[in-house]
NUPASE-953828 format. One record per atom (N, C-alpha, C): residue number from 1; residue in one letter; atom name; x, y, z. Coordinates in steps of 0.2 Angstrom, whole numbers. Atoms other than C-alpha are relative to their C-alpha. Example, Ala and Ser with C-alpha at 12.3 -4.5 7.8 and 13.67 -1.06 7.14 Angstrom:
BEGIN
1  a  N  4  -6  0
1  a  CA  62  -22  39
1  a  C  4  6  0
2  s  N  -4  -6  -1
2  s  CA  68  -5  36
2  s  C  -4  5  3
END
This chain:
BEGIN
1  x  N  -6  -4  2
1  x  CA  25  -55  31
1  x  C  -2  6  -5
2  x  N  5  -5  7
2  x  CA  16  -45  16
2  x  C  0  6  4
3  x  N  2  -6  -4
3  x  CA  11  -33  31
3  x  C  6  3  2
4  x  N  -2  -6  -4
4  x  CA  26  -28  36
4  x  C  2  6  0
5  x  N  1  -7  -1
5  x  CA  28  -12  30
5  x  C  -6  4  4
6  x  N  4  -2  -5
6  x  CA  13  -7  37
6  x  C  -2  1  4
7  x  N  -3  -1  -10
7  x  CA  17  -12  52
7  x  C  4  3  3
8  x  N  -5  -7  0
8  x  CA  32  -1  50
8  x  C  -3  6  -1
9  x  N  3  -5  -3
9  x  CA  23  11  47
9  x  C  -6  4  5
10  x  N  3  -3  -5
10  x  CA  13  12  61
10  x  C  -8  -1  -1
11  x  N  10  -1  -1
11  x  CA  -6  10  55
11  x  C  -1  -7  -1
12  x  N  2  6  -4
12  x  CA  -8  -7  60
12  x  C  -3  -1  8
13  x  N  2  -4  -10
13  x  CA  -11  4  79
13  x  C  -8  0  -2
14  x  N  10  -1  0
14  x  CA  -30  7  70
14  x  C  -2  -4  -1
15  x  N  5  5  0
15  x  CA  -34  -9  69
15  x  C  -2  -3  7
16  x  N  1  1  -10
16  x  CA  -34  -9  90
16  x  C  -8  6  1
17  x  N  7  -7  -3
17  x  CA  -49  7  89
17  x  C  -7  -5  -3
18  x  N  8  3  -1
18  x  CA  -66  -1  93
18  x  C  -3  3  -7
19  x  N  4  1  3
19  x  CA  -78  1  80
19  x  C  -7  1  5
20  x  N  8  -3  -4
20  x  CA  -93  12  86
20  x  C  -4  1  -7
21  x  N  5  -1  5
21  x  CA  -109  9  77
21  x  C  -4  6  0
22  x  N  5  -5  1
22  x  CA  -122  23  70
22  x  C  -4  0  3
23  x  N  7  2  -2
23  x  CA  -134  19  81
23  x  C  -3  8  3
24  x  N  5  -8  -4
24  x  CA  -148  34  89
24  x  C  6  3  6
25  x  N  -6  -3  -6
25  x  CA  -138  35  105
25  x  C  7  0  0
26  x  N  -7  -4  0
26  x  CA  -120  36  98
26  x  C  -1  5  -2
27  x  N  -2  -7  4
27  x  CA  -124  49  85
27  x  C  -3  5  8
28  x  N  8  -6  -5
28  x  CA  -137  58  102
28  x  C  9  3  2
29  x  N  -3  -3  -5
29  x  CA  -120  56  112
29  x  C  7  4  -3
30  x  N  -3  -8  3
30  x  CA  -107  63  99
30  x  C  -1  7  -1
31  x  N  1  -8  1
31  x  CA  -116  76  96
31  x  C  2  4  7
32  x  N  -1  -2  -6
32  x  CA  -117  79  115
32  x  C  10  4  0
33  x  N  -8  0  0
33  x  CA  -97  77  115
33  x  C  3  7  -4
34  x  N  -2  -6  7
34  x  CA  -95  90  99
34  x  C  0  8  2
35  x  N  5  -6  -5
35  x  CA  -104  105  110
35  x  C  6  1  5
36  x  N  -3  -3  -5
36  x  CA  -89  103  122
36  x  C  7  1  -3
37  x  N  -7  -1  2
37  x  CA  -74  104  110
37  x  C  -1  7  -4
38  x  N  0  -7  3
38  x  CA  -68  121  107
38  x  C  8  5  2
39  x  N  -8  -3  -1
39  x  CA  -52  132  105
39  x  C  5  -6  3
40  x  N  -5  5  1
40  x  CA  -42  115  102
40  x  C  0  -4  7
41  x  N  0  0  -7
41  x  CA  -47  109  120
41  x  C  -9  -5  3
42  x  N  6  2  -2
42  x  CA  -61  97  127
42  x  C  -2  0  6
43  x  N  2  -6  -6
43  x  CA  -71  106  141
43  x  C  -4  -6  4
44  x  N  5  6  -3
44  x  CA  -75  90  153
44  x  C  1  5  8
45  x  N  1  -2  -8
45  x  CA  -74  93  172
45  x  C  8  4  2
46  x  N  -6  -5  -1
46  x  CA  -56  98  169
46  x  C  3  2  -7
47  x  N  -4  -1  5
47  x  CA  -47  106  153
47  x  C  3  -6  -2
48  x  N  -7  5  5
48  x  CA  -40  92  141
48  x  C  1  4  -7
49  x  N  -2  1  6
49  x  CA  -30  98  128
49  x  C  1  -4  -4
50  x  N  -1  3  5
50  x  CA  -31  91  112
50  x  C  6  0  -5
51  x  N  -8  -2  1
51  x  CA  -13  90  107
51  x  C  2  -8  -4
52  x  N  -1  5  5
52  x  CA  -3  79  91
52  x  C  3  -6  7
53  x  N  -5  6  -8
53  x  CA  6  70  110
53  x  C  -8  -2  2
54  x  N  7  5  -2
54  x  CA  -13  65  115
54  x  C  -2  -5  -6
55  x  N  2  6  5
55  x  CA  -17  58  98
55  x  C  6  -6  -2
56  x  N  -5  4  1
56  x  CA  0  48  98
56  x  C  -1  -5  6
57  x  N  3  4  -3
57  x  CA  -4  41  115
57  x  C  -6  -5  -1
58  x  N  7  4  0
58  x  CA  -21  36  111
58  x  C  1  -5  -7
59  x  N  1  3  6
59  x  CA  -17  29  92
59  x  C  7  -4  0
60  x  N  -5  4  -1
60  x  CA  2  24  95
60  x  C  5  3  -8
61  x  N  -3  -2  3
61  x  CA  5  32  79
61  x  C  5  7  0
62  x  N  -6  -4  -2
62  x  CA  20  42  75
62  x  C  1  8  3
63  x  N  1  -7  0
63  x  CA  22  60  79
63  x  C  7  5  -2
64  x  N  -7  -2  1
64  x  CA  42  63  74
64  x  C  0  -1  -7
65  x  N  -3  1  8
65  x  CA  42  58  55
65  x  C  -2  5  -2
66  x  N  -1  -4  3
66  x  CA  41  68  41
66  x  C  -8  4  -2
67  x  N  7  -1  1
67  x  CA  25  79  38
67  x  C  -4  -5  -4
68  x  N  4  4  6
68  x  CA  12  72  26
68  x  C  -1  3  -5
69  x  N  1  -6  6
69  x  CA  12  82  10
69  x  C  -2  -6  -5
70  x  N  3  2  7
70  x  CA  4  73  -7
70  x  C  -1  4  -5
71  x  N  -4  -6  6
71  x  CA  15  83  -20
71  x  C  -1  -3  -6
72  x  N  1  4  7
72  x  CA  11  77  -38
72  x  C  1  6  -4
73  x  N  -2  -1  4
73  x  CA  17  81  -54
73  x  C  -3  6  -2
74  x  N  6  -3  3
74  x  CA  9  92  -66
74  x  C  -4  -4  -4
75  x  N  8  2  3
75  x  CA  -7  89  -76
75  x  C  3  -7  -5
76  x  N  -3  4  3
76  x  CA  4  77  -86
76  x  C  2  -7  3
77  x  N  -4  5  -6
77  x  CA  13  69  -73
77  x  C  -7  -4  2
78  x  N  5  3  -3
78  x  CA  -4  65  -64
78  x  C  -3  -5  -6
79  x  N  1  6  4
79  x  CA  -9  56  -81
79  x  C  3  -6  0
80  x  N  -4  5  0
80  x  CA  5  47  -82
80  x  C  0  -5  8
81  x  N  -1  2  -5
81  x  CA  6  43  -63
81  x  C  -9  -5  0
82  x  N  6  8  0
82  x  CA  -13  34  -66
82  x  C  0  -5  -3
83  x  N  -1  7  6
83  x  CA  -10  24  -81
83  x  C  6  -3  5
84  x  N  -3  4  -5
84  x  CA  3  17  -70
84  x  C  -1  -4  5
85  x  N  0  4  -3
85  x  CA  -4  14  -56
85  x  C  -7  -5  -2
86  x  N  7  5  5
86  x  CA  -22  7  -67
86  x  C  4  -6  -1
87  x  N  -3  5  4
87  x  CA  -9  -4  -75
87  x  C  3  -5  5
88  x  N  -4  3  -5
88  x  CA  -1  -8  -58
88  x  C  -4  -6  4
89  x  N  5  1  -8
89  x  CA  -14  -12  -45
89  x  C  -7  -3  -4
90  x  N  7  3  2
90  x  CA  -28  -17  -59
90  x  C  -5  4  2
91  x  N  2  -4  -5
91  x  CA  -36  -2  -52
91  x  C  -7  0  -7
92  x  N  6  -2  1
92  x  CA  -56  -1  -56
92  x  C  -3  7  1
93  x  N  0  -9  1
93  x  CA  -63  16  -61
93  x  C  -9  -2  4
94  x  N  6  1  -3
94  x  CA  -80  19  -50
94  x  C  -1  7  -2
95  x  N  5  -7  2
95  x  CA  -92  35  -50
95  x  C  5  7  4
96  x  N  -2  -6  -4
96  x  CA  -81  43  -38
96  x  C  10  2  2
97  x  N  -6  2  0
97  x  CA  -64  35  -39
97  x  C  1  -7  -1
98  x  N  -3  7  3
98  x  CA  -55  19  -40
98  x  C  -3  -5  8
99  x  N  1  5  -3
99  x  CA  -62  3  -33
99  x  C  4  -5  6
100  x  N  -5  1  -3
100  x  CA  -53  -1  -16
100  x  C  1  -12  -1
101  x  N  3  8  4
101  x  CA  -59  -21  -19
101  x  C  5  0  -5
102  x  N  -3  0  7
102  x  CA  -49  -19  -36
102  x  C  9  0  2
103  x  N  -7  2  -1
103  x  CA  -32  -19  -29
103  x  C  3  -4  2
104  x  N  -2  6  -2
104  x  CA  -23  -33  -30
104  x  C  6  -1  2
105  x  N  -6  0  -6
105  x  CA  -9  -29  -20
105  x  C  -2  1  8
106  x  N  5  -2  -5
106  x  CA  -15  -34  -4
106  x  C  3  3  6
107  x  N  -3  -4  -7
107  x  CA  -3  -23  8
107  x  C  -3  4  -2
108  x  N  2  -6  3
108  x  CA  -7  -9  -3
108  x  C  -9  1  3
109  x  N  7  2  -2
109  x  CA  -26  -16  -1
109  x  C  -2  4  7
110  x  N  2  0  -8
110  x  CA  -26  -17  17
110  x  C  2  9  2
111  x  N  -2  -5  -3
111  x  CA  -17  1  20
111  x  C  -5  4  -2
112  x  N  6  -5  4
112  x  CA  -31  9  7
112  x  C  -5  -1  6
113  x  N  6  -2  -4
113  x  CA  -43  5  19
113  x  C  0  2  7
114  x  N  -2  -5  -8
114  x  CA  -37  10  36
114  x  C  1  8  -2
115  x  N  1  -7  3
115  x  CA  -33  24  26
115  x  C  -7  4  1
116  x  N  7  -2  2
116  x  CA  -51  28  19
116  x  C  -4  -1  7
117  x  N  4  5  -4
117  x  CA  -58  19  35
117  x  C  -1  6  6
118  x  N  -4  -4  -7
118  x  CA  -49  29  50
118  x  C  1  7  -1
119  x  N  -4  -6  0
119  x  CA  -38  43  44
119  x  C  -2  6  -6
120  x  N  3  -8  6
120  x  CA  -44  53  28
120  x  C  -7  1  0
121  x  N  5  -1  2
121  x  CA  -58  63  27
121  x  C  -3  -1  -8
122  x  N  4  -3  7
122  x  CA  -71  65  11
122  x  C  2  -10  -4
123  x  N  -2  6  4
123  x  CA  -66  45  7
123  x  C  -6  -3  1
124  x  N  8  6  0
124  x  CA  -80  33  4
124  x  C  5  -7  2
125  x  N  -5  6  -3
125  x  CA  -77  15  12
125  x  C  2  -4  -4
126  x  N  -2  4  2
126  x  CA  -75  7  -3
126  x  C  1  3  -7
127  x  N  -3  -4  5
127  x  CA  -68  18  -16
127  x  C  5  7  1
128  x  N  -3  -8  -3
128  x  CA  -56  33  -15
128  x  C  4  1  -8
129  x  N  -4  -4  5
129  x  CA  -46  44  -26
129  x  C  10  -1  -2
130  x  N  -7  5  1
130  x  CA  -27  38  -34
130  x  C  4  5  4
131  x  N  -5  -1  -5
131  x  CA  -18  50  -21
131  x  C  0  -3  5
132  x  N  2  3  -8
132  x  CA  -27  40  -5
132  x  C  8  -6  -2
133  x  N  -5  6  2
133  x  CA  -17  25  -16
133  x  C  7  0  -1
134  x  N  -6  -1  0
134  x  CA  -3  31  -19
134  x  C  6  1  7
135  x  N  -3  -2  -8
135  x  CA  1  36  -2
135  x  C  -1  -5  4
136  x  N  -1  7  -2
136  x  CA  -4  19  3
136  x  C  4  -5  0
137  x  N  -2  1  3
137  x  CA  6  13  -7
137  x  C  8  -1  4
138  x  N  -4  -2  -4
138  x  CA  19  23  3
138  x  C  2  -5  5
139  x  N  0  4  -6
139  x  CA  15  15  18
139  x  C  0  -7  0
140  x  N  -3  4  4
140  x  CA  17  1  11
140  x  C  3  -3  2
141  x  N  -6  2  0
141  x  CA  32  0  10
141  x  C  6  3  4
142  x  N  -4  -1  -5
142  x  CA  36  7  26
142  x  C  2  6  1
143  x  N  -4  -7  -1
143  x  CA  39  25  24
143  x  C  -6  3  7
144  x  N  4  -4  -2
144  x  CA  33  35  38
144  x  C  -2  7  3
145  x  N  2  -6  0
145  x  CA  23  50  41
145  x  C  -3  2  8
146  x  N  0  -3  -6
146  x  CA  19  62  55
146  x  C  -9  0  1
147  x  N  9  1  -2
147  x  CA  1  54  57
147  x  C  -4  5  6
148  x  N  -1  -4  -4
148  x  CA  -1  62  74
148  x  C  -3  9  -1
149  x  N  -1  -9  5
149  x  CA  0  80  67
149  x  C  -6  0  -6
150  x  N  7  1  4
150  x  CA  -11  75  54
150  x  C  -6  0  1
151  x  N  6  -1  -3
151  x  CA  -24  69  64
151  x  C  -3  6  4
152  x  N  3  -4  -4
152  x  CA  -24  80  75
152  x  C  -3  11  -2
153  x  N  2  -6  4
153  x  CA  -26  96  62
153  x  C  -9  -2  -4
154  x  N  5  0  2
154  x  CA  -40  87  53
154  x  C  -5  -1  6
155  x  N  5  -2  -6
155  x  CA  -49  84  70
155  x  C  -2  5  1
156  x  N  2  -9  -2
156  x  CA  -49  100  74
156  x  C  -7  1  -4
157  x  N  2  -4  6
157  x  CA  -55  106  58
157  x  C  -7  -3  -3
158  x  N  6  5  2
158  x  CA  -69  93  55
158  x  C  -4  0  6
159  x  N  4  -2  -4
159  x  CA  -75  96  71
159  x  C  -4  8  1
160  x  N  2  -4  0
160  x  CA  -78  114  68
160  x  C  -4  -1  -6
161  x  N  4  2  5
161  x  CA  -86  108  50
161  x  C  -7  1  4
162  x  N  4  2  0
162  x  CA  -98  98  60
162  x  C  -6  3  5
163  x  N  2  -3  -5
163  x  CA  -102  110  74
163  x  C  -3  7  -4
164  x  N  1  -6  4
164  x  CA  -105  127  62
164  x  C  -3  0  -5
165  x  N  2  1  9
165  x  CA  -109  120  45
165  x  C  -3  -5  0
166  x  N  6  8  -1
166  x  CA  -120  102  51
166  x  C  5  -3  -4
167  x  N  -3  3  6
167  x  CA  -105  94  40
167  x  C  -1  -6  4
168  x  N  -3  6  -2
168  x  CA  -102  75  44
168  x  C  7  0  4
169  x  N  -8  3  -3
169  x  CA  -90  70  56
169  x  C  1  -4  0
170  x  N  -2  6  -2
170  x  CA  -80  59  54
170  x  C  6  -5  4
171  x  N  -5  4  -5
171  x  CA  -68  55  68
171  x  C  -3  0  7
172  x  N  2  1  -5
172  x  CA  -80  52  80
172  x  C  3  -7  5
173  x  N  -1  5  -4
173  x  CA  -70  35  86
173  x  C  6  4  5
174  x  N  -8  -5  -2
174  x  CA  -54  49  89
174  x  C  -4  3  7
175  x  N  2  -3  -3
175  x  CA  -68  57  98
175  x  C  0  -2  8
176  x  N  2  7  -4
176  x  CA  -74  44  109
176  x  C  8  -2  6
177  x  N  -4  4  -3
177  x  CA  -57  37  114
177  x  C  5  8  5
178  x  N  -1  -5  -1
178  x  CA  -51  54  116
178  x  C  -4  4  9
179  x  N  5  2  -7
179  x  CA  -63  55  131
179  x  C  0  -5  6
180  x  N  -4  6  -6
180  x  CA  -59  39  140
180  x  C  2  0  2
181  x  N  -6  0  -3
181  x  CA  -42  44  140
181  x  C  -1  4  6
182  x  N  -3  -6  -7
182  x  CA  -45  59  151
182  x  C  -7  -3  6
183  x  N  4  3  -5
183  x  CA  -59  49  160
183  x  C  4  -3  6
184  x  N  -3  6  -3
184  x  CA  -52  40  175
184  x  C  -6  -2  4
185  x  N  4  7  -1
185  x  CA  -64  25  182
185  x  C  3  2  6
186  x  N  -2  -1  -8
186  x  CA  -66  28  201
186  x  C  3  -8  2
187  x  N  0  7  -3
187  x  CA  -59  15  211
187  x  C  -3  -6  3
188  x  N  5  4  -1
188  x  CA  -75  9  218
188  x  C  -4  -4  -5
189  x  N  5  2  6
189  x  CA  -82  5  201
189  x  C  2  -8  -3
190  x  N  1  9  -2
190  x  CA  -88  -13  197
190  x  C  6  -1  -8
191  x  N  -3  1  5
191  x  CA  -76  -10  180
191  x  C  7  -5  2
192  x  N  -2  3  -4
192  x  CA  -63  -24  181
192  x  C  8  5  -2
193  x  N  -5  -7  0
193  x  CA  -46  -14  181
193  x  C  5  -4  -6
194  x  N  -4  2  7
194  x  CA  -34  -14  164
194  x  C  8  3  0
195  x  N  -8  -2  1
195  x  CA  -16  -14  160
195  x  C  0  7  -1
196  x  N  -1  -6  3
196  x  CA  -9  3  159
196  x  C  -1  1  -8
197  x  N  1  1  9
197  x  CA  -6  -1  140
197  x  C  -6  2  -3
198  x  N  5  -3  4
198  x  CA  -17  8  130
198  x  C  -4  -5  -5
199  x  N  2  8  6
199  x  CA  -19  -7  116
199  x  C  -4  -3  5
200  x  N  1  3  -8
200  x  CA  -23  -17  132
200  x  C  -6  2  1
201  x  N  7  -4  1
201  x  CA  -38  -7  134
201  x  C  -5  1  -4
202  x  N  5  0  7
202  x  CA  -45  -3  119
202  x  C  0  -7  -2
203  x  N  3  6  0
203  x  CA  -45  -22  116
203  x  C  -5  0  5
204  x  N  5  2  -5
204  x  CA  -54  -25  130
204  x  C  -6  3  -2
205  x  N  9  -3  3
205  x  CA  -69  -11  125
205  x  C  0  -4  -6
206  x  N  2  3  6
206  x  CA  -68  -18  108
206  x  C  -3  -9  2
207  x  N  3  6  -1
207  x  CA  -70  -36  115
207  x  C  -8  1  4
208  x  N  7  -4  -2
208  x  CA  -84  -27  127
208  x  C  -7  0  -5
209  x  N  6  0  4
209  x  CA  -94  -21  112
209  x  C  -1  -5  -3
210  x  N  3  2  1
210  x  CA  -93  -34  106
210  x  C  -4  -6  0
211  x  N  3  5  -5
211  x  CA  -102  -46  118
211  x  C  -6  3  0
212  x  N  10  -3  2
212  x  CA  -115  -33  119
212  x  C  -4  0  -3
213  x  N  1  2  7
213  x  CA  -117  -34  101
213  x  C  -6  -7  1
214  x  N  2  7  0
214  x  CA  -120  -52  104
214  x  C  -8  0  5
END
């Protein structure tokens, strides 16, 4: 019950995306992947544009709410607005930001990390900054945002980072699944055949990987 804002809001969909490890052959075959994305468009055998309706299909999240904007006070307000939420959430002060471990609101909790995990760049996985919180905070409590649209700007744009400047990328699970989608599995192939449902599927690799794993 505690989740359900969360679940209203929509990012409880990223807890269905696989988890791809760092290993030699992911990072070789991102990189391969990164070389074909270019003027907002993935150059496989046939043109896929990458559009906020593709990352809505793939992640489920919304793409009709209201943009995402993280508007704070002024220099005052933002003090005020920490001792607040320090006092609220028992929030632990780290080297880089606040301790996500340290919040003992555990929707709040759980949405900091999907957040930091999945959706925002420049987050570390186990500390973020009091706007990530706040806005989790949000979600929370069921507001929602035009996720969608979001990701699909910061994909863009994290993508050219990582292709012109060697930055880190970090939505190479967006990337991945992104690819899948415009894949289609010939008919003769020994792969056992999956619900249309998107969840459906991405379970299934998820359970996949994690067999291999094993």
């Amino acid at each position: 019950m505690w989740l359900k804002g969360v679940e209203k809001a929509g990012l409880l969909n990223l807890l269905w995306v696989p988890h791809y490890n760092h290993t030699s052959v992911t990072i070789l075959v991102i990189k391969q992947l990164l070389c074909l994305v270019h003027d907002g468009c993935l150059w496989l055998e046939e043109l896929i544009p990458i559009t906020d309706r593709l990352i809505h299909r793939i992640t489920h999240l919304s793409y009709t709410a209201k943009n995402l904007a993280m508007i704070f006070g002024g220099k005052g307000g933002d003090q005020a607005l920490i001792k607040s939420m320090k006092e609220k959430f028992k929030l632990v002060k780290k080297s880089r930001g606040y301790a996500i471990s340290s919040i003992c609101d555990p929707a709040v909790n759980v949405a900091t990390q999907i957040l930091a995990g999945k959706v925002m760049q420049k987050c570390r996985a186990n500390e973020v900054s009091e706007p990530i919180i706040v806005l989790a905070q949000q979600c929370a409590k069921g507001v929602h945002f035009n996720w969608s649209d979001y990701l699909h700007g910061e994909f863009l744009g994290n993508c050219h980072e990582a292709q012109e400047l060697s930055k880190t990328f970090h939505y190479a699970w967006l990337l991945l699944l992104i690819v899948l989608v415009a894949w289609e599995v010939p008919k003769d192939s020994q792969f056992p055949s999956l619900t249309p449902d998107l969840l459906e599927a991405v379970k299934y690799t998820s359970l996949w990987a994690t067999k291999d794993a094993q």
